[in-house]
N, C-alpha and C positions, 0 to 999 in steps of 0.2 A: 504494500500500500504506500502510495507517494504522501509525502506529507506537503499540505497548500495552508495558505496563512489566509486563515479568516479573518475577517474585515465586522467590524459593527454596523450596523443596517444604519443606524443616526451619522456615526461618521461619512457614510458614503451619500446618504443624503445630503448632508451639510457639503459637498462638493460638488453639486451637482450645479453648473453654475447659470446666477438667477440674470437674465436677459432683460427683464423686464425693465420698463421704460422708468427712473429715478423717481420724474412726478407722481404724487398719486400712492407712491409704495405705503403703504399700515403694515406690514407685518415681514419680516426676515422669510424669503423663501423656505429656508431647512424648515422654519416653522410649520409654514403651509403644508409641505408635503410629510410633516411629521404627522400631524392631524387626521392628514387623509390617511395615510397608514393606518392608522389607530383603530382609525372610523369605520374603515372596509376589515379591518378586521373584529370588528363588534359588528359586523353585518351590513351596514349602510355602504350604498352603491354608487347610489345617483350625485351628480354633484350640490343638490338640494339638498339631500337627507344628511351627506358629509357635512356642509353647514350648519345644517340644525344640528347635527353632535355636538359640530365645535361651540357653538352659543350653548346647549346645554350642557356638555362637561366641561368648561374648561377647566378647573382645579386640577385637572387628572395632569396636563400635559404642561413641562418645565416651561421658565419664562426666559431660559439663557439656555444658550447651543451648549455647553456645557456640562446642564443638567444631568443627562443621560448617562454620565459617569459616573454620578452618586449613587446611594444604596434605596433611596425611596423614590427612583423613579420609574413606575407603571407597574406595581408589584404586579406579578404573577404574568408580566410580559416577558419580562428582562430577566 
């Protein structure tokens, strides 16, 4: 068996890099697409219902790219 060096699914998000236009920006890409992660893995598909996640959990998901390294975040994900 070859050994390959895994990666953290946050780290690789956090590099994914965000194009979008300066003006306008509310929120850090890696954010967004941490979200949506989350979201579709609690069952929500559409990009309405991953919204309404985010407005109803937000507590769940860090406020710094960071976070994902600590011990209390997304028990029973991480």
């Amino acid at each position: 068996m070859t050994k390959t060096k895994s990666h953290h699914l946050l780290d690789m998000l956090a590099e994914v890099p965000d194009l979008r236009n300066p003006r306008g920006k509310r929120h850090p890409l890696s954010a967004i697409l941490r979200l949506a992660v989350v979201a579709m893995l609690c069952g929500y598909r559409s990009y309405s219902a991953i919204a309404q996640w985010g407005r109803t959990y937000p507590p769940i998901l860090p406020k710094h790219s960071d976070s994902h390294k600590k011990k209390h975040f997304l028990p029973g994900f991480m």
